[in-house]
Legacy VTK file of the C-alpha trace (Angstrom):
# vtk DataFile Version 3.0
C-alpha trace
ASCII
DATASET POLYDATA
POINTS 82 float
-133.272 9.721 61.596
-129.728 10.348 61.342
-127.767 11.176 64.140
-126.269 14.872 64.809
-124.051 16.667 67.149
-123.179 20.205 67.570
-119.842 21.966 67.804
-118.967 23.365 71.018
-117.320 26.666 71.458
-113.905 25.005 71.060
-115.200 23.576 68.152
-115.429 20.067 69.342
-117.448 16.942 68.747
-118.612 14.116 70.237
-119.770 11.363 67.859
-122.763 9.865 68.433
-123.063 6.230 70.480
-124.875 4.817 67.132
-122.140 6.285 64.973
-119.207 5.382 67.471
-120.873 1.607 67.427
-121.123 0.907 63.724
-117.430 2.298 63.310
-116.492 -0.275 66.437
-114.707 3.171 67.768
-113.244 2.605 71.449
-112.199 5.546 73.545
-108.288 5.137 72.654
-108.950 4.800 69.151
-107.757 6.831 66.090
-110.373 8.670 63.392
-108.926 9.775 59.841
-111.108 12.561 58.300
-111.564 13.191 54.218
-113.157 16.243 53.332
-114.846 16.009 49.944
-116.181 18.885 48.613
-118.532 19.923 51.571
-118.725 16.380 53.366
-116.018 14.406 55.740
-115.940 10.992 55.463
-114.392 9.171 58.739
-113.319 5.979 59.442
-111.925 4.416 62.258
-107.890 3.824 62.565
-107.049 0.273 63.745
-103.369 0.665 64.247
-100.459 3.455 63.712
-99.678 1.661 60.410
-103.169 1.461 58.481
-102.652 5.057 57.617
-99.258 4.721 55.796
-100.997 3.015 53.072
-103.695 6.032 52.437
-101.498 7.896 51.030
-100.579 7.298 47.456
-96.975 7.163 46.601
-95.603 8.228 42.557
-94.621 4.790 41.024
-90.902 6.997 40.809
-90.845 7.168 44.306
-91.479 3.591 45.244
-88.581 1.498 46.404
-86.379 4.093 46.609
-84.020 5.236 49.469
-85.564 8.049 51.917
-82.228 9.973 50.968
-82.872 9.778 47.268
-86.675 10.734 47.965
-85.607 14.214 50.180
-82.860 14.811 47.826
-85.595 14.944 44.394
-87.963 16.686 46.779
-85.313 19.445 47.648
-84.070 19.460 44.301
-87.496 20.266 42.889
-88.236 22.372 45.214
-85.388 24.437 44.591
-86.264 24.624 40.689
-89.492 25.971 41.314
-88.084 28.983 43.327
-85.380 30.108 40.433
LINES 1 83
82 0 1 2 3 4 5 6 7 8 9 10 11 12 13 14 15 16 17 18 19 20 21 22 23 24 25 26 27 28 29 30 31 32 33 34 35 36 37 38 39 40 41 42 43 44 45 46 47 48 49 50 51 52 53 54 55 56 57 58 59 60 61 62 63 64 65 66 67 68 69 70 71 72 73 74 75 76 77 78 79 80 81
């Protein structure tokens, strides 16, 4: 059987102990959420940096100066409003 849980009226969860120990979740511990379609997929955060690398970055924008990156960003931005 799979475990549930059900939303309280401030619309908040508690995951299950089964699902909290097969994710190795500890009570200080991040959760990242994915919503596909009508699921959410979550995994357990190990450290501030793991979720840096889940989101993907243009090969364009790789290597390049934070400046440079805003200044493109603006600069499109600003194209798309003319």
């Amino acid at each position: 059987m799979d475990p549930a849980a059900k939303a309280t009226s401030k619309r908040q969860v508690t995951l299950p102990e089964v699902v909290r120990s097969a994710l190795g979740i500890k009570g200080s511990d991040g959760i990242i959420f994915r919503v596909e379609a009508s699921r959410v997929v979550l995994a357990r955060i190990p450290d501030f940096l793991v979720p840096a690398g889940t989101i993907g970055v243009p090969a364009a924008e790789r290597n390049v100066a934070w400046g440079e990156v805003m200044r493109r960003t603006l600069s499109a931005r600003a194209a798309t409003r003319r």
